[in-house]
C-alpha positions in Angstrom: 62.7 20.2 -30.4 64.7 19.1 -26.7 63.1 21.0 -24.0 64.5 21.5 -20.6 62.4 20.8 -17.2 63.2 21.3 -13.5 61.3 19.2 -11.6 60.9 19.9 -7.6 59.9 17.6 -4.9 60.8 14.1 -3.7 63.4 11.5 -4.4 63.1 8.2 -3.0 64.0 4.7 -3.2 61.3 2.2 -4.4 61.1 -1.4 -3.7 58.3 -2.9 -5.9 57.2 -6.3 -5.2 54.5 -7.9 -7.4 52.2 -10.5 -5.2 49.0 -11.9 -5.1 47.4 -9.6 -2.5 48.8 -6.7 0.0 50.0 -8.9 3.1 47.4 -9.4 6.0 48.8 -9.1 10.4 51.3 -11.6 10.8 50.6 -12.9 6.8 53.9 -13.8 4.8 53.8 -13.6 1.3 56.4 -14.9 -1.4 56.5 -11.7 -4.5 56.3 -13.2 -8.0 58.1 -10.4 -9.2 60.6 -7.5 -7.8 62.4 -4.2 -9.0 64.2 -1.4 -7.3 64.1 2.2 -8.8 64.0 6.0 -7.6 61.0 7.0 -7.5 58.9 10.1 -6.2 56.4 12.5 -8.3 58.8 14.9 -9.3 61.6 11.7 -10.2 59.3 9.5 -12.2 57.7 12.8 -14.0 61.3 13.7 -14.9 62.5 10.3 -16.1 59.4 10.1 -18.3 60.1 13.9 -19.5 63.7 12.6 -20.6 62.5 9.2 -21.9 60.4 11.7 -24.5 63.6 13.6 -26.1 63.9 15.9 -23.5 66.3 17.5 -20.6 65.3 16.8 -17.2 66.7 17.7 -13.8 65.3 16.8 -10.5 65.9 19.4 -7.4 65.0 17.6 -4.4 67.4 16.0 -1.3 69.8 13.0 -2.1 71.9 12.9 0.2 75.3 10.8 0.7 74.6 7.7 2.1 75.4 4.6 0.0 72.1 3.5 -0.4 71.4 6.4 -2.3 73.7 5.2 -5.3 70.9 3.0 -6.2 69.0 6.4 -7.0 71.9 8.1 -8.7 72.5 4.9 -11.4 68.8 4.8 -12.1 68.2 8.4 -12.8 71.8 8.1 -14.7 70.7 5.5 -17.0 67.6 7.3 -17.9 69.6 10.5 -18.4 68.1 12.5 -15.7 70.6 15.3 -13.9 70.1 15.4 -10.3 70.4 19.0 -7.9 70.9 18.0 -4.5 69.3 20.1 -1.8 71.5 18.7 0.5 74.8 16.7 -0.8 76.1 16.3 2.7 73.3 14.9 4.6 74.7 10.9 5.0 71.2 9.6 6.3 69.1 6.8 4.2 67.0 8.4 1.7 63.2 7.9 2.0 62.3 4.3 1.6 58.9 3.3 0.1 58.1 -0.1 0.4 55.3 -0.9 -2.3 52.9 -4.2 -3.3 51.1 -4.5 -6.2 48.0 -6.8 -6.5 48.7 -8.9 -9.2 45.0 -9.2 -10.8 44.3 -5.8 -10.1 46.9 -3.6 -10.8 46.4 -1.9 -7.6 49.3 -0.9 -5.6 49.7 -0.6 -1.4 52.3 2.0 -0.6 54.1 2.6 3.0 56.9 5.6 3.2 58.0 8.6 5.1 57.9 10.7 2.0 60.0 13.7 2.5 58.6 14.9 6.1 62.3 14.1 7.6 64.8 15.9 4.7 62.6 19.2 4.6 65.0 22.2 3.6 65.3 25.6 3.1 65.2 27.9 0.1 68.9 29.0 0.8 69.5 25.2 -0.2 68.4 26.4 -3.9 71.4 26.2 -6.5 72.3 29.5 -8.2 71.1 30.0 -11.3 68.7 26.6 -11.3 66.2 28.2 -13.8 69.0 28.3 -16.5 67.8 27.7 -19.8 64.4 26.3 -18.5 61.2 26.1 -20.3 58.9 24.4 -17.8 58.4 23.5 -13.8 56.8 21.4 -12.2 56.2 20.9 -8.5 55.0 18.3 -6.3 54.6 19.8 -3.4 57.0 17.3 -1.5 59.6 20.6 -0.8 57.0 23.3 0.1 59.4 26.2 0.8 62.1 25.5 -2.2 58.4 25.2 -4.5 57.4 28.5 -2.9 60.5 30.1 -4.2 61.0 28.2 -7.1 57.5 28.9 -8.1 57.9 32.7 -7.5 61.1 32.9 -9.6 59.5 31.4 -12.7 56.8 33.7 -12.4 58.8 36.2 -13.0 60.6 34.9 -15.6 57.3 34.0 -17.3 58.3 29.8 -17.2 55.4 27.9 -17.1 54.4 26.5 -13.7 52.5 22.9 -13.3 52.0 21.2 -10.3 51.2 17.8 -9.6 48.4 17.8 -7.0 48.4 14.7 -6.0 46.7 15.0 -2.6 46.5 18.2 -0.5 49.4 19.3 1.3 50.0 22.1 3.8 51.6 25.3 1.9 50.1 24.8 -1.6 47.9 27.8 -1.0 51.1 30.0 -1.1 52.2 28.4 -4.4 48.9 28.1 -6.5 49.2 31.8 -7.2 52.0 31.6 -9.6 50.7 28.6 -11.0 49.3 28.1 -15.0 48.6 24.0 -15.0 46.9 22.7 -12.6 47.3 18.8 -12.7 45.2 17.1 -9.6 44.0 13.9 -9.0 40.5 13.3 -7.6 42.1 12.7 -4.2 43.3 16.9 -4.1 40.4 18.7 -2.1 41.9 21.9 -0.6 40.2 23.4 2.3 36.7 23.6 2.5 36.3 21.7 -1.0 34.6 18.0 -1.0 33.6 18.0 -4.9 35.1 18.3 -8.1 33.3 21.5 -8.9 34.4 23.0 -5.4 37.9 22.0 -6.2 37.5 23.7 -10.5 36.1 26.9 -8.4 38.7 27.7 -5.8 41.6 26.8 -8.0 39.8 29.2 -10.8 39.6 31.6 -8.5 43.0 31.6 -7.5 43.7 32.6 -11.3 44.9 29.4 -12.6 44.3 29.0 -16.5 44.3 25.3 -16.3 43.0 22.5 -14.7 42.4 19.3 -14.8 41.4 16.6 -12.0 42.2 13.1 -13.0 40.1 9.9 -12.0 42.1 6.8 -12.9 40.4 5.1 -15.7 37.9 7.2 -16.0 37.5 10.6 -18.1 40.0 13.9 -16.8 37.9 16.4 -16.1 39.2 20.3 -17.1 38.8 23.7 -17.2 40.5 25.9 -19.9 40.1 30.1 -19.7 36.7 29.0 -18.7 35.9 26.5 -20.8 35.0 22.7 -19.0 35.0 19.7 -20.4 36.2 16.0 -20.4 38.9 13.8 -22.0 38.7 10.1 -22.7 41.4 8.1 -21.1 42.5 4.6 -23.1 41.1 1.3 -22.0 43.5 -1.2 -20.9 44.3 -4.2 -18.7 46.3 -2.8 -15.9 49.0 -5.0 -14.9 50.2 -2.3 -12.8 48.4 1.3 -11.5 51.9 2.2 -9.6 53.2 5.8 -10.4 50.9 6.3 -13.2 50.1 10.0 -12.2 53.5 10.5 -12.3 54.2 9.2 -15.3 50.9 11.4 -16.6 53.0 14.6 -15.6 56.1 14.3 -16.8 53.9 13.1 -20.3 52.4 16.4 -19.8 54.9 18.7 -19.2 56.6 17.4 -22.6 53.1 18.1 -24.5 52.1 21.1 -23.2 55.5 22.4 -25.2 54.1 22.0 -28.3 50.3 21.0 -27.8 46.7 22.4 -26.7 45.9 22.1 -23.4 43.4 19.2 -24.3 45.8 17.6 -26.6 48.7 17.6 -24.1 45.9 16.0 -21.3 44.9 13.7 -24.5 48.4 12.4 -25.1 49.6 12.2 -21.7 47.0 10.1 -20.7 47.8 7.7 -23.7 51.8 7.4 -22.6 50.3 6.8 -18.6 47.8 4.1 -20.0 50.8 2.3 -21.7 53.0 2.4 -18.3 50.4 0.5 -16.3 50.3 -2.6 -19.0 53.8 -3.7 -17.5 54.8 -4.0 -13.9 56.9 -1.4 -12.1 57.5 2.2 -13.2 60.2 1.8 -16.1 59.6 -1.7 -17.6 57.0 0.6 -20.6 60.3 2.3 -21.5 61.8 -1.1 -22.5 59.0 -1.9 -25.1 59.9 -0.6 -28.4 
């Protein structure tokens, strides 16, 4: 069955290099490898949701300025519709700039993220919960989640959000929220600890959690219930936008799948993006 998925947040252009080490003051270093593509939670959640059989659309601010045609061919060849908060705006898109260790897998990251191409909820497309049947939000366009979150809510569309880190508003959307997706870098206020983290998002009436930790185990909680899910060994070649990839793996799951299942199999599809470099080359692999 093709689902449809609105996914809300950040658009951005990554540059990728692949090097021996993240560059030390005044250090230049020549890349062994190199690849451009849009990236963002919400983006690389949404191309991996479409790469599974699915319709995905990412809401978030393009923009006109030419360098943002790189964005728009990458999410057109992996079929992913964009709404643009803000058509007109004809500054450059958000820029990150990212090295990956090439032993390692580990990845340094430098960008603005969305703090300069914030918008309002009046930016919000009529009727952009059309034929919907899941949202997820990154929390990279607080006030247009806030909404969004409220209006599938009420028309009972599952909401997930990809907690990535903390970030300034998500107490106003975890309300209206039935998957919680975090990594072990998400401590809302007053939380230092996983279990402080499981209570007050429990507490806020969210069904599900979970609270990822790289290669090791996802912790959850289900209606209650805690427990663990193994995550696939592997060689990472590259760590880079492998949350990301998790979430959009988990949105198409949870369609059709138990909570655990969908945590189970999304892990699986994130474990094969980090043997390759960059965050589409896995797509490539038959």
């Amino acid at each position: 069955m093709t689902n449809h998925s609105l996914f809300v947040g950040l658009v951005t252009l990554d540059l990728i290099y692949l090097a021996e080490s993240a560059p030390k003051n005044n250090q230049k270093l020549v890349a062994t490898d190199y690849t451009v593509a849009a990236g963002g939670p919400a983006t690389n959640a949404a191309v991996t949701f479409s790469y599974l059989g699915n319709h995905a659309k990412v809401l978030g601010v393009v923009g006109s300025h030419p360098m943002t045609q790189l964005i728009r061919s990458d999410l057109t060849k992996y079929q992913v519709a964009i709404a643009d908060l803000d058509p007109t705006i004809n500054t450059p898109p958000p820029v990150s700039s990212i090295i990956v260790t090439q032993a390692t897998g580990e990845r340094a990251v430098i960008s603005i993220n969305a703090v300069k191409t914030q918008v309002s909820s009046d930016s919000i497309p009529p009727d952009i919960l059309h034929n919907i049947d899941i949202v997820l939000i990154d929390g990279h366009q607080m006030t247009v989640g806030y909404v969004i979150a409220q209006m599938a809510k009420a028309s009972r569309i599952p909401v997930v959000i990809d907690g990535g880190s903390w970030k300034p508003g998500f107490d106003q959307i975890l309300p209206f929220v039935d998957y919680a997706i975090c990594s072990a870098n998400f401590y809302p206020p007053k939380c230092s600890s996983s279990g402080e983290v499981f209570a007050y998002l429990h507490n806020l009436g969210i069904p599900h959690i979970a609270i990822t930790h790289g290669e090791k185990p996802i912790e959850y909680l289900s209606y209650g219930e805690r427990g663990t899910v193994i995550v696939p060994k592997i060689t990472a070649v590259d760590t880079l936008g492998a949350g990301d990839i998790f979430h959009g793996a988990f949105c198409h799951y949870i369609l059709q799948e138990s909570f655990t299942k969908a945590l189970e199999y999304a892990a699986k599809i994130a474990a094969d993006a980090c043997r390759l470099f960059g965050t589409r080359r896995w797509m490539d692999v038959k």
